[in-house]
C-alpha positions as CSV (number, residue, x, y, z in Angstrom):
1,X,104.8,162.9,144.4
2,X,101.5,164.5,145.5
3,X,101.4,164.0,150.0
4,X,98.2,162.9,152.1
5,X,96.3,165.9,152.5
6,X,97.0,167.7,149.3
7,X,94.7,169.0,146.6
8,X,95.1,167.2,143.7
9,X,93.8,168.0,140.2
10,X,91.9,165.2,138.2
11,X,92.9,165.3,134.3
12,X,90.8,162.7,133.1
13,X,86.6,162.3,132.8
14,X,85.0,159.8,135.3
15,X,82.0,159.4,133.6
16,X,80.6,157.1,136.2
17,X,81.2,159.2,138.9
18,X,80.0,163.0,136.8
19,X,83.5,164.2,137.6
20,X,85.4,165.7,134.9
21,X,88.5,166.9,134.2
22,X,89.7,169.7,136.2
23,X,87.6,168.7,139.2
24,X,89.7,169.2,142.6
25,X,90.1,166.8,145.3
26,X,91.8,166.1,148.6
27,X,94.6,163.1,148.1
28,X,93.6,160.4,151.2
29,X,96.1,157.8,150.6
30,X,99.2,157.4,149.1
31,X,100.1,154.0,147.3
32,X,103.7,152.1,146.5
33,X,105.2,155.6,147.0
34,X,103.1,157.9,144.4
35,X,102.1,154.5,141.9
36,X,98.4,155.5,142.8
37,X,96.0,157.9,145.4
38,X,92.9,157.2,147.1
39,X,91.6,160.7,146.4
40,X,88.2,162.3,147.8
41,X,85.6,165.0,145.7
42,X,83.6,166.6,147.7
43,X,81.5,169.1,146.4
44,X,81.0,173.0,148.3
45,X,78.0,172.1,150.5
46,X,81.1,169.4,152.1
47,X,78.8,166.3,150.7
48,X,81.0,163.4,149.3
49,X,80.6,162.9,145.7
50,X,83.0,160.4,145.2
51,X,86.3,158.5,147.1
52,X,88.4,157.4,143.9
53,X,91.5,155.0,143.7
54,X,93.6,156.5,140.6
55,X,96.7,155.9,139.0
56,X,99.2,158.4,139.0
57,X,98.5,159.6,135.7
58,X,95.4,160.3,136.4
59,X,95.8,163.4,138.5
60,X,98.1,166.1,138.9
61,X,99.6,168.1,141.9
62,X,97.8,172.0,142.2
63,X,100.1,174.8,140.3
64,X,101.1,177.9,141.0
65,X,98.5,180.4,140.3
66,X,95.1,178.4,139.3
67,X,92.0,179.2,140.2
68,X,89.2,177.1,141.3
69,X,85.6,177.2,139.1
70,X,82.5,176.4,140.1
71,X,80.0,173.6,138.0
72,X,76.7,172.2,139.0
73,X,76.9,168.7,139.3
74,X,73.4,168.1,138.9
75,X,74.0,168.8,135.2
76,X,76.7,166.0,134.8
């Protein structure tokens, strides 16, 4: 189960929102013990670009050794 206050990994597109998969964000709340996560993006300049609630299959804890990479969301 992915904790309050840990990155979390998005493995689905949410076209609505221009997030894609692979798109990092901080997990904000926890729901019915890891069933679904109120998770915030927020993009480098520390603007908001979206507060998501998303099942558990939607996301993925952070693993061992991946690295971060950088997209403009103005072309989403």
């Amino acid at each position: 189960m992915i904790k309050e206050h840990e990155n979390a990994v998005l493995t689905v597109d949410l076209p609505s929102t221009g997030l894609m998969a692979g798109d990092v964000g901080v997990v904000v709340h926890v729901y019915e013990l890891g069933k679904a996560y109120e998770v915030e993006f927020i993009a480098l300049d520390g603007n908001t670009v979206a507060v998501e609630t998303l099942d558990a299959g939607k996301i993925r804890p952070v693993q061992e050794r991946e690295m971060l990479h950088v997209r403009d969301m103005a072309a989403a």
